[in-house]
N, C-alpha and C positions, 0 to 999 in steps of 0.2 A: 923148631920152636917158633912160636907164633909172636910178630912182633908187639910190642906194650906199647900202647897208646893210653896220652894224656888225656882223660877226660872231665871234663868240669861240667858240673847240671844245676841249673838253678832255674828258675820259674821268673817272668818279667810282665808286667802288665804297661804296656804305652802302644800310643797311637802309631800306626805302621802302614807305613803304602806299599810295604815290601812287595805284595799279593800282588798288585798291578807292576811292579817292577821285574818282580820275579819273568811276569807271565812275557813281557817285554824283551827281555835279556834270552830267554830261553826259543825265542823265534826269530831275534835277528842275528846275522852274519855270525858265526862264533867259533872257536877252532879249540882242541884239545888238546891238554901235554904240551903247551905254548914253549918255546924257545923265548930268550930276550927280542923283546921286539925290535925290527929293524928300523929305523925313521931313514927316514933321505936328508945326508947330510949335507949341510949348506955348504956353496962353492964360497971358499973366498970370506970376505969381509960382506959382499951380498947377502940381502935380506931372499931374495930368490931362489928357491931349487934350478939345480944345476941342469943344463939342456937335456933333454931326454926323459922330462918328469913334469910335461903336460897333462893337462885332462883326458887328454886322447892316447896317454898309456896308462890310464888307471881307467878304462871302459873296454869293453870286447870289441874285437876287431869288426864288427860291422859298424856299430857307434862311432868309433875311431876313424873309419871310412869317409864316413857321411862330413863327420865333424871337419874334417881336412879338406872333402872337396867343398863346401859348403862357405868357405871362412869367407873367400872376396868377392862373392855373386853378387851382391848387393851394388858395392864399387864397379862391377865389370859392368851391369845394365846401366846403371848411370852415365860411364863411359859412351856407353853405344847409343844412348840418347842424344847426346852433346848436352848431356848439361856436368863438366868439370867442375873440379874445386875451387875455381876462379870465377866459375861462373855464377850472376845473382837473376835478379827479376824485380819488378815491380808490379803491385797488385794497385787498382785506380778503386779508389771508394765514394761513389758520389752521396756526399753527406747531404742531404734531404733536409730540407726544414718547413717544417710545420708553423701556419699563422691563422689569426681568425678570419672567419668567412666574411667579413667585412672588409678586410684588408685592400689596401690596390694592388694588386701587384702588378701592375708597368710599375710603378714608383719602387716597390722593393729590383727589379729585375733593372730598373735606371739606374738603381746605387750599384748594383752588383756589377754594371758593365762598367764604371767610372774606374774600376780598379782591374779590369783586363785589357791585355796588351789587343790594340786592334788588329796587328795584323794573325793575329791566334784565334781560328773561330773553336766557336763555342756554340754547343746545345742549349736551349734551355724549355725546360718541363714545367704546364703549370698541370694539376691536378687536384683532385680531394678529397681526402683519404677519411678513414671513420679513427679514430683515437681513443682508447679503451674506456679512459678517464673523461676524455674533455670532448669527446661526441666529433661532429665531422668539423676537419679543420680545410684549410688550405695546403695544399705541398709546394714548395719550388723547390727542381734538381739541376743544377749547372753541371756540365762536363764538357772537357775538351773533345772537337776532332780533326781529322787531319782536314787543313785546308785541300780545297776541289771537291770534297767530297759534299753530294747534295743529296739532303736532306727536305725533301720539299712532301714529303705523304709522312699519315701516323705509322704507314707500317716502315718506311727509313727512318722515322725517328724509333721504333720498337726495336729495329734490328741495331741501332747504334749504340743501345742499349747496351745488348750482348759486349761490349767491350769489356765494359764493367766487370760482367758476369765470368766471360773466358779466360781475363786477368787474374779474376780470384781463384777461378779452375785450377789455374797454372800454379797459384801459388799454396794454394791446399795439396795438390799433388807434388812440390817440391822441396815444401817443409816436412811436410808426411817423410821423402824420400830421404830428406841429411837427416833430421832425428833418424831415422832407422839405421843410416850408415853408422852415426857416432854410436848406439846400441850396440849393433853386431862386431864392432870393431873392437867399443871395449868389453864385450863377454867375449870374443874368442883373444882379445889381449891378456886381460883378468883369469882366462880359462887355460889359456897356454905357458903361463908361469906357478897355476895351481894357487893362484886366488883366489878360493871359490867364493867366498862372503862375496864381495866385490861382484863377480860376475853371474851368481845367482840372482842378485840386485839387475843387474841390468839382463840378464837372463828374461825375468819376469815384468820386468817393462817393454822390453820385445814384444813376450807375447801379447799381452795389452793393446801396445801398437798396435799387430796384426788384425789384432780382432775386430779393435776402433775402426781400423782404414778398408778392413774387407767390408763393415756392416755399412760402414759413410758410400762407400763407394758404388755397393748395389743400390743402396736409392737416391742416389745421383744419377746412376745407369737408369733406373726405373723412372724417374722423373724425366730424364732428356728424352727418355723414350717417349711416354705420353703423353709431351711438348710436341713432338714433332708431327704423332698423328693428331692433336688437337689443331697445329698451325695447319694442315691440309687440309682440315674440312673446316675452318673458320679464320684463317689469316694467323698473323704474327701479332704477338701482342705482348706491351709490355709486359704485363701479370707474368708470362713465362720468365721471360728473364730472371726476373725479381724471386721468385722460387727457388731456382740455381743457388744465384749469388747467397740465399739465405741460408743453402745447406750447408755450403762450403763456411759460411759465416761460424757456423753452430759448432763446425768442425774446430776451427783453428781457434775459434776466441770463446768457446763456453768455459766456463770455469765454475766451480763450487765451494763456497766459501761462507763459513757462520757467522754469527752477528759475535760473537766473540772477536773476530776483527776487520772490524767495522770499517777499518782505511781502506783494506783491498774489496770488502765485501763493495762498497759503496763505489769503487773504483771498476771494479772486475767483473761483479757481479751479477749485472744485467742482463747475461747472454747465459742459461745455465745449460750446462752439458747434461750427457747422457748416461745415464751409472755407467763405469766399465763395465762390472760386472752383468749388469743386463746383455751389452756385446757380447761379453766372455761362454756366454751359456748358449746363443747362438751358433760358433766355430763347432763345439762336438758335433752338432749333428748333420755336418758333410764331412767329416772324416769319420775311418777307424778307430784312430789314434786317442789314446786313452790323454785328452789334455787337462782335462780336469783334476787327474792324481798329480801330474806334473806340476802343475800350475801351482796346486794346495801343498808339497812340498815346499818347491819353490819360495813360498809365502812364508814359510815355518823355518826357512833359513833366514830371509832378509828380516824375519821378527828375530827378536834374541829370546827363541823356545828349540825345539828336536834338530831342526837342521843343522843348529852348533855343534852339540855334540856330537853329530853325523859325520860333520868334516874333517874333527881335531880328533877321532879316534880310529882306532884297528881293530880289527874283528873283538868276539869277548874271549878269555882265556878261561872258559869254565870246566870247572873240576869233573872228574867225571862218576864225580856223587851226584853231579848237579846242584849242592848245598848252597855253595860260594863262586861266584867267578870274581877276575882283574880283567878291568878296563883300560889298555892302554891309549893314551892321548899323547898328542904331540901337535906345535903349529904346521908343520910340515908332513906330506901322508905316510902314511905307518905301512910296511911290509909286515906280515910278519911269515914265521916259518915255523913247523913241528916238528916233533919228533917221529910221529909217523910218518911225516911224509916232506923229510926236508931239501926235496926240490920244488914242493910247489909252492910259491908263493902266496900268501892270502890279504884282500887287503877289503876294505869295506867301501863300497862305489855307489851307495847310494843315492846320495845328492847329485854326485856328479853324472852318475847314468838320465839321470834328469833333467838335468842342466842341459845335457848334450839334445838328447831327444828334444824339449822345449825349444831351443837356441835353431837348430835347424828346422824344428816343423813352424815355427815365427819367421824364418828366413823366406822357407820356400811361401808361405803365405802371403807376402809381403813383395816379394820376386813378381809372383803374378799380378798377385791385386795391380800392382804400379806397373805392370803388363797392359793389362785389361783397361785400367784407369785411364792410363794417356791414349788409346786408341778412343775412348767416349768422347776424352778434351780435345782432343786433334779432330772430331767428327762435330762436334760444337764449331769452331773456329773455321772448317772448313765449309760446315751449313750455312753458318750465317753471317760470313765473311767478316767475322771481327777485327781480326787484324788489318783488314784494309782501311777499316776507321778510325783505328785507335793514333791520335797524333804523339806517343811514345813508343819506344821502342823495352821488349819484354820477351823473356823467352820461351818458347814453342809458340812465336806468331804467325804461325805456319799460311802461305798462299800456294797453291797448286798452279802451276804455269802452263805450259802449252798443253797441248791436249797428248803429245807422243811423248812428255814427258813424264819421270817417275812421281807417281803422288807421292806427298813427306807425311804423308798418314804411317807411315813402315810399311804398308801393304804388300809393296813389293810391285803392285799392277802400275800400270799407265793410268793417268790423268784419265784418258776416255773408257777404260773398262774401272774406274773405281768412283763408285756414286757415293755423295755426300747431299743430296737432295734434302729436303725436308720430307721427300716420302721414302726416303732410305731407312734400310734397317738401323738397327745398333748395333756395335761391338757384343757377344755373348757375357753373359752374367756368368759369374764364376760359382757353380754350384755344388762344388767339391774338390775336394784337396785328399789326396792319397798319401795315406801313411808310408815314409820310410821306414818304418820299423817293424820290429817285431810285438808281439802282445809286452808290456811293460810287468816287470816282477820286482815286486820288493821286500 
């Protein structure tokens, strides 16, 4: 006898997104004949899932791989650098000031030595620069160097320049290098207790990083480059320097900010950066790697849109009318299990298969780049003998000593088989990055 079903029919006229949701529901993750969902239950009085219930056991075993070997690369180069946690730096800024073309300046450069110690020498630059606004001005540039060091031609004073410029090298490549540690530290910390909001967040600032520091640092490379063959065929000249130190400038200190707040705007303002975005479109096209879907996920979790619901749910439990389905949600991730098939576990990974991929293709970019990067700085520093001028002390002020001795380039060569000439090559430009993964499915 055939069983009796309750049925009710009535007619209804209201606005419905059903159609789009339907279409949604019926193409991601979804399982049949659902069992009660399984959640992972909290250890303890802990807000935390219990060990064993990282990100790297709710993605496949090659993800889980990478994700694992991946976690302290960042820390371990830094290590082999010598630059520790203890360890800081100073970048020298020679503030420049502009006067009019009538000015004296022995008289400005008299008041300025009344207030430095004499046994401390000092540079000093007159020059006269065009000013957007006020047409050509005068310049005067003070900066320290080390006593004995003579400075008697324009091209020792161009070269004592570079201090300046190597300073700030060091210090764009070393803030670049902690911002990226405290990133990857807290995505794989956030990702290893299954915080994903949190570590999507910092997830997606990674990759940003990467992207900023790989595009800064090709034409920083590009730039040192065609300083070095412009100083061969026409001398050293200030002007190079001053290019350097301006890109590293734009790097560390651009900022974008509306007249809606006019304290930072008017404060910060002046130096404007480079859309990320414009970076970010660049990285796809030296890899495989699909970063763009990742990225735009990413973006849709740290917004409060798709990626929420991504993370607090479990597969859908749809009938198999396909009429209706149950969505189960939880703060902690959802196993669940069927009736067809109640050994396998199902769970829904998509944020986090993202996360993962993103988190180490940002890593390994950022690995190199700060590879490549300090081998430029250390060929800077070694060309044009900065640190032998600069009267502070600052780190990677690297000097090459005897000739049978190891250069501190990394190179690994001897002092007399590794050139640093101004008609030396440059370090290679990074012009692609290999996907660890496989094609990306969602």
């Amino acid at each position: 006898m055939m069983p009796v079903h309750s049925v009710i029919r009535g007619h209804l006229s209201y606005t419905s997104i059903s159609t789009t949701l339907t279409d949604v529901i019926l193409t991601t993750p979804r399982v049949a004949l659902c069992r009660t969902p399984a959640t992972v239950a909290r250890s303890g009085d802990t807000d935390m899932p219990p060990a064993g219930y990282g990100v790297g056991d709710f993605v496949d075993e090659d993800l889980s791989h990478v994700w694992s070997e991946t976690r302290n690369q960042i820390s371990m180069l830094l290590i082999s650098v010598g630059l520790t946690e203890t360890d800081g730096t100073r970048a020298l800024h020679i503030l420049r000031h502009h006067y009019h073309l009538q000015s004296n300046v022995e008289n400005i450069i008299d008041n300025i030595r009344i207030n430095i110690d004499a046994n401390q020498k000092h540079c000093f630059l007159e020059g006269t620069v065009q000013d957007s606004v006020r047409g050509p001005e005068k310049e005067v540039a003070v900066f320290p160097v080390k006593n004995g060091v003579s400075l008697k031609t324009k091209s020792d004073i161009a070269r004592a320049l570079y201090v300046e410029t190597h300073s700030v090298l060091v210090a764009w490549w070393a803030v670049t290098a902690w911002r990226s540690l405290q990133l990857a530290r807290a995505t794989w910390l956030h990702g290893d207790t299954m915080q994903i909001i949190p570590a999507a967040a910092c997830a997606r600032a990674l990759i940003e990083t990467a992207a900023a520091f790989w595009v800064e640092a090709g034409e920083i490379r590009e730039r040192w480059a065609t300083i070095k063959q412009e100083t061969v065929k026409a001398g050293i000249s200030a002007e190079h320097s001053r290019q350097l130190t301006i890109l590293c400038t734009k790097g560390m200190w651009g900022a974008k900010f509306d007249k809606k707040v006019s304290r930072l705007s008017d404060t910060y303002g002046g130096i404007a950066r480079t859309n990320i975005l414009t970076q970010l479109e660049k990285l796809p096209r030296v890899t495989e790697y699909a970063l763009p879907e990742d990225y735009q996920l990413l973006c849709n979790t740290v917004h409060p849109s798709l990626g929420s619901v991504l993370t607090f749910s479990g597969p859908f439990e749809v009938h198999k009318t396909e009429t209706y389905a149950f969505q189960p949600l939880s703060p902690l991730p959802i196993r669940t299990t069927t009736t067809i098939n109640p050994d396998k576990i199902e769970t829904v990974s998509v944020v986090e298969d993202a996360l993962v991929r993103a988190a180490v293709f940002a890593s390994r970019v950022i690995l190199k780049t700060l590879d490549h990067g300090l081998h430029v700085i250390d060929d800077v520093a070694l060309t044009t003998g900065a640190p032998d001028i600069a009267n502070f002390t600052y780190w990677r002020n690297i000097r090459q000593k005897g000739r049978n001795s190891i250069c501190p380039c990394r190179s690994g060569r001897l002092v007399k088989h590794c050139s640093h000439g101004w008609g030396a090559a440059v370090f290679p430009f990074l012009s692609e990055f290999e996907s660890p993964f496989q094609k990306a499915t969602y």
